[in-house]
Structures are given as structure tokens and as C-alpha cells.
TIRO-2110 file (N, C-alpha, C; in Angstrom, 1 decimal):
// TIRO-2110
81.5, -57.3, -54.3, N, 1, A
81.4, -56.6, -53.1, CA, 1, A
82.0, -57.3, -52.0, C, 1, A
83.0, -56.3, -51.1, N, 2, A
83.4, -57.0, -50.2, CA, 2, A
84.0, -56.6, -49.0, C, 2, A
84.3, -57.0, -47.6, N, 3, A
84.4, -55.9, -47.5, CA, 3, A
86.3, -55.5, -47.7, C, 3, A
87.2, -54.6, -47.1, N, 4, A
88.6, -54.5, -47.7, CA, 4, A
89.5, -54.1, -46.5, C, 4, A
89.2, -55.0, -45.8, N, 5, A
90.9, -55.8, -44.9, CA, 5, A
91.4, -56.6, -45.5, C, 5, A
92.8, -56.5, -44.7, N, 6, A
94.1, -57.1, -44.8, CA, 6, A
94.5, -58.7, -44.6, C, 6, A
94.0, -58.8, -43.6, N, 7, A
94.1, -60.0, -43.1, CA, 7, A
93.1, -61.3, -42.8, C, 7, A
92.8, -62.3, -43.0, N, 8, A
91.4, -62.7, -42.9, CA, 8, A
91.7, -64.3, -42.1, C, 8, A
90.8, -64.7, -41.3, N, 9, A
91.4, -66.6, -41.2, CA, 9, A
89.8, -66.9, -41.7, C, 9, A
88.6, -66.5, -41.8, N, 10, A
87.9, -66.9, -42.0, CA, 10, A
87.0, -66.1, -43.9, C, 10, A
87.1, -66.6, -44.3, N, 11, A
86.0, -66.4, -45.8, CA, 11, A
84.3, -66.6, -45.4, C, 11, A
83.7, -66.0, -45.6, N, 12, A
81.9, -66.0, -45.8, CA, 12, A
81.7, -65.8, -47.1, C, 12, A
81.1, -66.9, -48.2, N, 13, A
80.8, -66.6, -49.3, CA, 13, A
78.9, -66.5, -49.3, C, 13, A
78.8, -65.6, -49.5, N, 14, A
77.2, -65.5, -49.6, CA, 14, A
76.6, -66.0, -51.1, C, 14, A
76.2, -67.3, -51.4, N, 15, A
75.8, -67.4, -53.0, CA, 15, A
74.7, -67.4, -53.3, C, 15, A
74.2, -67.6, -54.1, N, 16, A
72.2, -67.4, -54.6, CA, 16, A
71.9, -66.5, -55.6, C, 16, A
70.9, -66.7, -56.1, N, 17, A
70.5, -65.1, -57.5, CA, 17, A
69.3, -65.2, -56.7, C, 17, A
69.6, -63.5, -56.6, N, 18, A
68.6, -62.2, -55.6, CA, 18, A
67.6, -62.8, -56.5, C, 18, A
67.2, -62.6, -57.8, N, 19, A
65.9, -62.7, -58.4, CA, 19, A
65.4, -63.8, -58.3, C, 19, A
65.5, -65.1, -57.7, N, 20, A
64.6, -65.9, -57.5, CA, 20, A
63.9, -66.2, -55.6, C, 20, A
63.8, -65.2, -55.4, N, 21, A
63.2, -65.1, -53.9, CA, 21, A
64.0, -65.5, -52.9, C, 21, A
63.7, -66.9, -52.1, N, 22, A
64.6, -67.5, -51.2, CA, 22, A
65.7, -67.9, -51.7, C, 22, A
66.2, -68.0, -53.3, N, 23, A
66.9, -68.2, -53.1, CA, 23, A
68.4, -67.1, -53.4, C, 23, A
68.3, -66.1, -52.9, N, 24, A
69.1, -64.7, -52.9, CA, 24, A
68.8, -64.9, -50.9, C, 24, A
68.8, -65.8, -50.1, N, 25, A
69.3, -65.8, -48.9, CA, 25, A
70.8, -65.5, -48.5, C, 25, A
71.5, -66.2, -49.2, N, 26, A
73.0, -66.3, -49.1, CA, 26, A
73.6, -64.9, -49.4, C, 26, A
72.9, -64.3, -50.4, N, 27, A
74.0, -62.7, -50.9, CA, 27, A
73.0, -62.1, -49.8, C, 27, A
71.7, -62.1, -49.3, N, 28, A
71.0, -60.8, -48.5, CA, 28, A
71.9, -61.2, -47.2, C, 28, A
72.4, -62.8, -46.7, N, 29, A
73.0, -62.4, -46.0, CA, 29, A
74.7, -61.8, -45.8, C, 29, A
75.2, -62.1, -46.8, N, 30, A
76.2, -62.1, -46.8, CA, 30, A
76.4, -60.3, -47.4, C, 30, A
75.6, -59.4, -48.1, N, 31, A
75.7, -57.9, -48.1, CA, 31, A
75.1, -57.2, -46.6, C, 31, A
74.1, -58.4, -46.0, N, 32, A
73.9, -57.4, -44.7, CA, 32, A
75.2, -57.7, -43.6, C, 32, A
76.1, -58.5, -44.1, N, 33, A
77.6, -58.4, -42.8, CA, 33, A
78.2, -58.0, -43.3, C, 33, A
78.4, -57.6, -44.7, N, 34, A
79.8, -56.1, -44.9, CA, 34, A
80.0, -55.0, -44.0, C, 34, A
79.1, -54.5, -44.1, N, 35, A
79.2, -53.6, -43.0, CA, 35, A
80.0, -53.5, -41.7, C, 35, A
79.2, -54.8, -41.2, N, 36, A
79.6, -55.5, -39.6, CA, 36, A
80.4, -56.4, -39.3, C, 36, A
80.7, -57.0, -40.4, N, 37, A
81.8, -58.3, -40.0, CA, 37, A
82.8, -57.4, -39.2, C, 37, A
83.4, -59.3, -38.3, N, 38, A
84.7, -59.0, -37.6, CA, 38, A
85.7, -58.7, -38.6, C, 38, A
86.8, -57.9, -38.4, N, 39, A
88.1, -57.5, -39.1, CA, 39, A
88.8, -58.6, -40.0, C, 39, A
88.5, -60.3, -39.1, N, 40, A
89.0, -61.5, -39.3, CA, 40, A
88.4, -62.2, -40.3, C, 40, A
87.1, -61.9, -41.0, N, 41, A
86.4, -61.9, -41.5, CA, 41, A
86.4, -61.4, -43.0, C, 41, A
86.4, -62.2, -44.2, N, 42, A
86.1, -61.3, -45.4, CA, 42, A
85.0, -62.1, -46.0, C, 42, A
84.0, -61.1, -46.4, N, 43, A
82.8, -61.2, -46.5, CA, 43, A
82.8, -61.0, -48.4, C, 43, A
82.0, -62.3, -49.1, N, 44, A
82.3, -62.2, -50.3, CA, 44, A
80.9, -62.7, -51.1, C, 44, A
80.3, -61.4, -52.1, N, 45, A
78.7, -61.9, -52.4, CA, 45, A
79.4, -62.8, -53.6, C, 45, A
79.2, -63.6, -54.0, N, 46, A
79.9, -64.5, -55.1, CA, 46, A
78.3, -64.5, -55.9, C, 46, A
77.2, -64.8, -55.4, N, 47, A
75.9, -64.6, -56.4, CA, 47, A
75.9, -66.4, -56.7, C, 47, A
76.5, -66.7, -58.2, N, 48, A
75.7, -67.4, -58.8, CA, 48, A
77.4, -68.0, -59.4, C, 48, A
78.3, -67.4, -59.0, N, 49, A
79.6, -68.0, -59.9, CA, 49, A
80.8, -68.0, -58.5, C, 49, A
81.0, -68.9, -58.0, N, 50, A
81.7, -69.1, -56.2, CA, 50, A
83.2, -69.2, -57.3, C, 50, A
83.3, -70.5, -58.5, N, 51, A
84.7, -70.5, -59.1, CA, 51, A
84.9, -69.0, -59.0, C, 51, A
84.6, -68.1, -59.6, N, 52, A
85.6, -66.9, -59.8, CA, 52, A
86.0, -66.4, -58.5, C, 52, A
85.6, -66.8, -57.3, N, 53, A
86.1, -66.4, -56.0, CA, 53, A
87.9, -67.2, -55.3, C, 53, A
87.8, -68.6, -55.9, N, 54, A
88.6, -69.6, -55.5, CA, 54, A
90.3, -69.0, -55.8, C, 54, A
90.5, -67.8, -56.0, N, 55, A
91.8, -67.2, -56.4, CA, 55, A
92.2, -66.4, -55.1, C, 55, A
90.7, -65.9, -54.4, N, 56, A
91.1, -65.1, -53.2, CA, 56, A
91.1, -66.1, -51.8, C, 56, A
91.2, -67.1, -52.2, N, 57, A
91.2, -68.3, -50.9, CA, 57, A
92.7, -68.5, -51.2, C, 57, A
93.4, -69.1, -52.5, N, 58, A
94.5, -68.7, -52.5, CA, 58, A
95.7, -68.0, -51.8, C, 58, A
94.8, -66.5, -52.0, N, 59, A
96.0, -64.9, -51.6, CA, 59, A
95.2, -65.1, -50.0, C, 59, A
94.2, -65.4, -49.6, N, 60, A
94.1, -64.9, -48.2, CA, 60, A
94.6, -66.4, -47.3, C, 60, A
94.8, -67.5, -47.9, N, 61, A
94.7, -68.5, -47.4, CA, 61, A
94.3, -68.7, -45.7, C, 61, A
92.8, -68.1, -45.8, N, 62, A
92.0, -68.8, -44.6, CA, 62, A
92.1, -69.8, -44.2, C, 62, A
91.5, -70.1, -43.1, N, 63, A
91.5, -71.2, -42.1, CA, 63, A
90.5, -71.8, -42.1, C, 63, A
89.4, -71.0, -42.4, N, 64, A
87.8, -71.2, -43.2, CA, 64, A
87.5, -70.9, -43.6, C, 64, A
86.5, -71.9, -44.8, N, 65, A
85.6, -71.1, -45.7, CA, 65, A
83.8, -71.3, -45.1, C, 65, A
83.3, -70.2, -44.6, N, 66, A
81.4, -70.6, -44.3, CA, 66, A
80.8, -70.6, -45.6, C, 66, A
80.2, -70.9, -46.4, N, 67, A
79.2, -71.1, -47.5, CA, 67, A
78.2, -70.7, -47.1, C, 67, A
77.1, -69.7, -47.7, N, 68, A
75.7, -69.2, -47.0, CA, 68, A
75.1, -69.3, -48.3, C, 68, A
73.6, -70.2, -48.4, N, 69, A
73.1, -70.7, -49.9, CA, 69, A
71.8, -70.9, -49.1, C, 69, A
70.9, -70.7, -50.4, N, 70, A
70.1, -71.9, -50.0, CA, 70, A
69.9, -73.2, -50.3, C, 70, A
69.4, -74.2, -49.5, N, 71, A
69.5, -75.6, -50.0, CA, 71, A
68.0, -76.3, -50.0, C, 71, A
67.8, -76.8, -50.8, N, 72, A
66.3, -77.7, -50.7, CA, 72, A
67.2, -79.1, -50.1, C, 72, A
66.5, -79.3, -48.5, N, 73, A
66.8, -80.5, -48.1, CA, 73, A
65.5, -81.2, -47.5, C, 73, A
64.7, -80.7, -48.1, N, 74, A
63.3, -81.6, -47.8, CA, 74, A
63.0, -81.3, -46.1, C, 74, A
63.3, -80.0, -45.5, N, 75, A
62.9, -79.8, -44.4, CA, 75, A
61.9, -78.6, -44.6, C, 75, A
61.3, -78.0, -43.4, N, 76, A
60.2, -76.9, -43.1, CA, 76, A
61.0, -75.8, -43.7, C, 76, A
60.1, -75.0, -44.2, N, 77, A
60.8, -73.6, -44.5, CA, 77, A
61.6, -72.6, -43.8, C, 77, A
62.9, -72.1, -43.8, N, 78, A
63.3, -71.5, -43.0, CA, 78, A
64.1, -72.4, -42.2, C, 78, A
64.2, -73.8, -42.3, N, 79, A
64.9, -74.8, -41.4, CA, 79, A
66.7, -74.4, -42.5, C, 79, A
67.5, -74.3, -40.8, N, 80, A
69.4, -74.1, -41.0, CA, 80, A
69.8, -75.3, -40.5, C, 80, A
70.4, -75.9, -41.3, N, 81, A
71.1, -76.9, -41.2, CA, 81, A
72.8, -77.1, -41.4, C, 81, A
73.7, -77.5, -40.9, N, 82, A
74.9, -77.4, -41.4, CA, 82, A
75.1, -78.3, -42.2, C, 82, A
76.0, -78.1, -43.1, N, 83, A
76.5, -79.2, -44.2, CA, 83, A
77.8, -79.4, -44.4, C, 83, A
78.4, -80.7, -44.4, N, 84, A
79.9, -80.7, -44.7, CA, 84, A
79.8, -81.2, -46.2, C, 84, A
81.1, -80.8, -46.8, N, 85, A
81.0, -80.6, -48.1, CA, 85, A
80.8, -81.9, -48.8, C, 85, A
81.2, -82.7, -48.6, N, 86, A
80.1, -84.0, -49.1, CA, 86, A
79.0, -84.2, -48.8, C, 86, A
78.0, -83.5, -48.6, N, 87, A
76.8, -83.4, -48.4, CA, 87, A
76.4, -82.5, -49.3, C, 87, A
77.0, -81.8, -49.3, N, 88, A
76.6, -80.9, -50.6, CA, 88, A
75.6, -81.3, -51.9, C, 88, A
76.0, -82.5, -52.0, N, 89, A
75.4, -83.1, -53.3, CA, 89, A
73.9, -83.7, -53.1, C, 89, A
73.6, -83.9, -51.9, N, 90, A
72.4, -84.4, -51.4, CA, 90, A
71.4, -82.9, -51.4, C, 90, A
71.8, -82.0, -51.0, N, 91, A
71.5, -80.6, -50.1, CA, 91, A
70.8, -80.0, -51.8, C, 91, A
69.8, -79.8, -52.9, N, 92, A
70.5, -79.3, -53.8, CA, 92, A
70.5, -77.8, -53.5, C, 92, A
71.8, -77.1, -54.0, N, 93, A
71.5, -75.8, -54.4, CA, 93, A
71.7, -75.7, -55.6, C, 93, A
70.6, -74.8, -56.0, N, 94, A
69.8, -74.6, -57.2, CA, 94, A
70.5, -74.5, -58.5, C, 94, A
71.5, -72.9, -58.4, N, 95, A
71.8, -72.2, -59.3, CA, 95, A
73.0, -72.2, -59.7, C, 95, A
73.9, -73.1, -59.6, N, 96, A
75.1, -72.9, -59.6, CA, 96, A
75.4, -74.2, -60.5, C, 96, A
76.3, -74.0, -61.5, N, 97, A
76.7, -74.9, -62.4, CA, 97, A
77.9, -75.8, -62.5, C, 97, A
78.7, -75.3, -61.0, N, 98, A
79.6, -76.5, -60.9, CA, 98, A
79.6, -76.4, -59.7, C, 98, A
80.0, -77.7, -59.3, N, 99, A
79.4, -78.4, -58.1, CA, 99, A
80.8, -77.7, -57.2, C, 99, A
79.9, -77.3, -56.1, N, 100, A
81.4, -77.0, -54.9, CA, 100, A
82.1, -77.6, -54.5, C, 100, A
81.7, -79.3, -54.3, N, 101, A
83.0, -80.1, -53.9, CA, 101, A
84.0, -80.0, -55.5, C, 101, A
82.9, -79.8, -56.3, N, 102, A
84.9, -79.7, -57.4, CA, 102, A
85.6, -78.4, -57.6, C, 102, A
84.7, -77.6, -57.0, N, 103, A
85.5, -76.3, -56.9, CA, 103, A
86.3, -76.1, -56.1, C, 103, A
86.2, -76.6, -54.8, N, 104, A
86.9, -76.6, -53.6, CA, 104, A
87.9, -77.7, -53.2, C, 104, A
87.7, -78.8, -53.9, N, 105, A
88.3, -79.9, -53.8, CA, 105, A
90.1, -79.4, -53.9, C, 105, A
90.5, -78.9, -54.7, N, 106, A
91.8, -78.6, -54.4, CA, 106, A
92.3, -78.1, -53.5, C, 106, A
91.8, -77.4, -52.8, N, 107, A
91.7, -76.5, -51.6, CA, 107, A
91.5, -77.3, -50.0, C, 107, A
91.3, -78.7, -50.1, N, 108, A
90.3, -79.2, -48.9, CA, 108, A
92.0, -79.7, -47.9, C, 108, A
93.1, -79.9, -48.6, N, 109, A
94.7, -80.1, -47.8, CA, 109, A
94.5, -78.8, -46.6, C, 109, A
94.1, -78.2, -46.5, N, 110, A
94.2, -77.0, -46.3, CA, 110, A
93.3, -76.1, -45.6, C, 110, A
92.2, -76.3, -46.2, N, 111, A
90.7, -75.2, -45.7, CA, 111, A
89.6, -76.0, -45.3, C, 111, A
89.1, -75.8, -44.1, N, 112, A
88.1, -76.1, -43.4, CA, 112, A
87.1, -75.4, -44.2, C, 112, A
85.8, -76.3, -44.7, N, 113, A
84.6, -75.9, -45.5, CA, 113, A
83.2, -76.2, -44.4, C, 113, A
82.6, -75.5, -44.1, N, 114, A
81.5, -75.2, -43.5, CA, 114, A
80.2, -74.9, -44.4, C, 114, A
78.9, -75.5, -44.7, N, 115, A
78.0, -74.5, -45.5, CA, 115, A
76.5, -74.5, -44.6, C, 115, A
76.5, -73.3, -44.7, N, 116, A
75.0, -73.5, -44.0, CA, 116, A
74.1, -73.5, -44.9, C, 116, A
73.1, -74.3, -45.2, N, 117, A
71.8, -74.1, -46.2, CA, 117, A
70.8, -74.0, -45.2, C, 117, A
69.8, -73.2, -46.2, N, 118, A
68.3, -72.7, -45.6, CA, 118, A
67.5, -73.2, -46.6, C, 118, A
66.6, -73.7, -45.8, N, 119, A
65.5, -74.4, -46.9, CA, 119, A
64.6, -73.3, -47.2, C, 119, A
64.9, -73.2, -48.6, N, 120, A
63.6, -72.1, -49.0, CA, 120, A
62.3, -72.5, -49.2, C, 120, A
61.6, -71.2, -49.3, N, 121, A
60.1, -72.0, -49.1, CA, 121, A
59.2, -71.2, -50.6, C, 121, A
60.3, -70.1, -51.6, N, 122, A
59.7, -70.0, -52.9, CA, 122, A
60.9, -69.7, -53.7, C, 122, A
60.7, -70.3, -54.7, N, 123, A
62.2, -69.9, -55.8, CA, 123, A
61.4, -69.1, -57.3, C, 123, A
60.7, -68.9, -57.0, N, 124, A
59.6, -68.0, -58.1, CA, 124, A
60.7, -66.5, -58.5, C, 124, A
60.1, -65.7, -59.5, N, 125, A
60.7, -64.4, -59.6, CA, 125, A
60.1, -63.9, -58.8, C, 125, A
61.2, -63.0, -58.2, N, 126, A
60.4, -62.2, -56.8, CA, 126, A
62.4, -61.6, -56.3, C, 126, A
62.0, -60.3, -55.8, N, 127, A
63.2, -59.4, -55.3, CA, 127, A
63.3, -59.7, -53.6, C, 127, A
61.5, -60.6, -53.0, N, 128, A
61.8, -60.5, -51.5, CA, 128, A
62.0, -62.2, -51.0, C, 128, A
62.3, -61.9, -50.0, N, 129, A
62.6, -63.1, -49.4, CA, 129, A
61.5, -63.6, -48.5, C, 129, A
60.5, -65.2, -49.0, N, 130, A
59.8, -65.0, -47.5, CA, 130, A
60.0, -65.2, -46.5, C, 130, A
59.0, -64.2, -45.3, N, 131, A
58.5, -64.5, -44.2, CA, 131, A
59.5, -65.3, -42.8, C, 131, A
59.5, -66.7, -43.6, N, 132, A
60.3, -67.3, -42.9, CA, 132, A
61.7, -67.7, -43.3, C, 132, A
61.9, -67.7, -44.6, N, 133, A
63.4, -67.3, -45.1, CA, 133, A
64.0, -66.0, -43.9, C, 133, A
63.3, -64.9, -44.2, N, 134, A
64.0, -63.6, -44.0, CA, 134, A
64.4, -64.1, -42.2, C, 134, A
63.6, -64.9, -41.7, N, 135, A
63.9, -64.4, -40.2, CA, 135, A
64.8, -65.8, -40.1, C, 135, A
65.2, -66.9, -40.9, N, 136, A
66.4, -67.6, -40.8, CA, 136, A
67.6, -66.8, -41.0, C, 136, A
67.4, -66.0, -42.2, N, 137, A
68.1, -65.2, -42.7, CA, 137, A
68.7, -64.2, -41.1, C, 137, A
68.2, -63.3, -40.6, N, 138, A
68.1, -63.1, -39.5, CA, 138, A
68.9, -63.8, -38.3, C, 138, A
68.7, -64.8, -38.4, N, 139, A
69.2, -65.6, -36.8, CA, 139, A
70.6, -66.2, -37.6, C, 139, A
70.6, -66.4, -38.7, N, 140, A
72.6, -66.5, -39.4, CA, 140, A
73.3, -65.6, -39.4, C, 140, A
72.9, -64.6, -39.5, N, 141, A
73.4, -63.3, -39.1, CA, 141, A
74.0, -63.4, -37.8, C, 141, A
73.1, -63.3, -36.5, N, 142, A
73.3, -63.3, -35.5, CA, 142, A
74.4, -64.6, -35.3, C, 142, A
74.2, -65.6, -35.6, N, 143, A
75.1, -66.6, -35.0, CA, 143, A
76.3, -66.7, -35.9, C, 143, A
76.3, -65.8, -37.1, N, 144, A
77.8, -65.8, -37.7, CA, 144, A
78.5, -64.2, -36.9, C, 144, A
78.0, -63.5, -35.9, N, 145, A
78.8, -62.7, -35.8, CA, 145, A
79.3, -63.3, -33.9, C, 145, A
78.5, -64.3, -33.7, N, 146, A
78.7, -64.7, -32.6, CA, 146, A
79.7, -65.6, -32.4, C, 146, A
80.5, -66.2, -33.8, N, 147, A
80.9, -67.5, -34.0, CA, 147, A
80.6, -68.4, -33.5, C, 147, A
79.4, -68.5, -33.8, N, 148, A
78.7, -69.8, -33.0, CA, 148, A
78.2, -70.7, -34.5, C, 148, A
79.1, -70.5, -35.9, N, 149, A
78.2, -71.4, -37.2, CA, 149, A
78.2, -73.0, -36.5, C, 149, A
79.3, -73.5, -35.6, N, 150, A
79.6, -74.9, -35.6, CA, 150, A
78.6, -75.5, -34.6, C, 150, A
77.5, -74.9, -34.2, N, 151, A
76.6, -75.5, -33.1, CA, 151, A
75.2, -75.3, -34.1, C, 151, A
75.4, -74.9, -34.9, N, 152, A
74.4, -75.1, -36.6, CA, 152, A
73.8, -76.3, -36.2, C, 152, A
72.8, -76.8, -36.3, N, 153, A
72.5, -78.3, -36.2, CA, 153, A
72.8, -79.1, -37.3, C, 153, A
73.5, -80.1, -37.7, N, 154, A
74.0, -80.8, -39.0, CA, 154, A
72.7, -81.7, -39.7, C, 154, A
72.8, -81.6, -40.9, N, 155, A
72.1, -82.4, -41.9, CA, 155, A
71.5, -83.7, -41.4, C, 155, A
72.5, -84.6, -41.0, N, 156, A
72.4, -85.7, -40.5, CA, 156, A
73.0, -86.0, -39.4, C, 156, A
71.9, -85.9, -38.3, N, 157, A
72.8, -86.5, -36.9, CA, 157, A
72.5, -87.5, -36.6, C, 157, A
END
């Protein structure tokens, strides 16, 4: 799913599996801005496999890539934090079997990597997101259409 313009400088990959609660943050957010994204903008639900996306960073050769995941980083539930991509490895996200800095590592000459993680607060089977996921979920939304990701508060200040 995605949305289908021409031109893009920025990528949003929304990743996570819907079926484990918080952590299907990343695709709820990333299917609720198809719709709405800027033009400049290509909006990509990648799920649970981001490698099979790394072909359209290639053909659109963006200026950025934002990452929207969840991440267990030992904060309050619903806490957004920015991550640069060596932090990644500290941050875990859950479901994904190869690590982003090696997915992306070829790519890094070139493309600015952004990721926002949300700390979830259930990874149980479950279709909803909680409470306080959903309303992080919520305010990423708002500050990715604001371009405001880069005043994100970072992992470690």
C-alpha cells in the first residue's frame, strides 16, 4: 500500500505486525497518512519485511527516509523518541529479522535515516492498539504532517 506520486524527497516506512497490538503502531500510522500525505511524501506500509522496500529508495532516491516502529526502550508507554540509526540496536524492535542498519547501510552515502520509536505498552495478540500507544500514534501523525519529526526528542540527550 502506498500512496502513487511521481516524485518524492522524503520516504515514511510504517513497520510492525498489526496482530501484535502496539506493535502494528508503525503501519496504523503509516496507512492513516496515505490518504493525507504531502505530494513530497511516499508513504510505504512495509509490515514486518522493510528489505523488500530498499529497491524503491533506489528509483525514488529520497533525501529521507522517517522509520515509524515500535521500539522497547525502557521508557513510559506511549513515550516518542527519535533514533539515529545506530541506535537502532539498543531501541529493540521486535519483529523484524534483519537488522536496519544492514539493510540500510548501503544507502547511508546518500540518505538521511530518521526513526521514530514508540514504546509500547502490550505486544500480546490483539488487532487494537493501547490507550496510550493509539494517542502517540496520534500526535506522529500530526507532527509528520507538520514536518516537525526533527524536534522528536532523541533517545539520548
Amino acid at each position: 500500500m502506498e500512496n502513487e506520486l511521481s516524485s518524492f524527497e522524503v520516504h515514511l516506512w510504517g513497520l510492525g505486525n498489526r496482530l501484535r497490538g502496539d506493535d502494528g503502531v508503525g503501519v496504523y500510522i503509516a496507512e492513516s497518512l496515505i490518504p493525507i500525505a504531502p505530494p513530497w511524501m511516499r508513504i510505504v506500509v512495509c509490515e514486518t519485511v522493510p528489505e523488500n522496500y530498499t529497491p524503491w529508495l533506489l528509483r525514488d532516491r529520497p533525501k529521507e527516509l522517517i522509520i515509524v516502529d515500535a521500539a522497547n526502550m525502557g521508557l513510559k508507554a506511549g513515550s516518542v523518541r527519535r533514533l539515529a540509526l545506530d541506535e537502532l540496536a539498543e531501541a529493540v524492535f521486535e519483529t523484524h529479522g534483519i537488522t536496519l542498519p544492514l539493510i540500510l547501510g548501503p544507502h547511508l552515502g546518500w540518505l538521511a535515516v530518521t526513526a521514530i520509536g514508540i514504546q509500547p505498552e502490550q505486544l500480546s495478540l490483539s488487532l487494537d492498539l493501547s490507550p496510550a500507544v493509539r494517542r502517540a500514534a496520534s500526535a506522529v501523525i500530526s507532527i509528520i504532517l507538520n514536518g516537525t519529526w526533527q524536534k522528536i526528542p532523541r533517545l539520548h540527550q
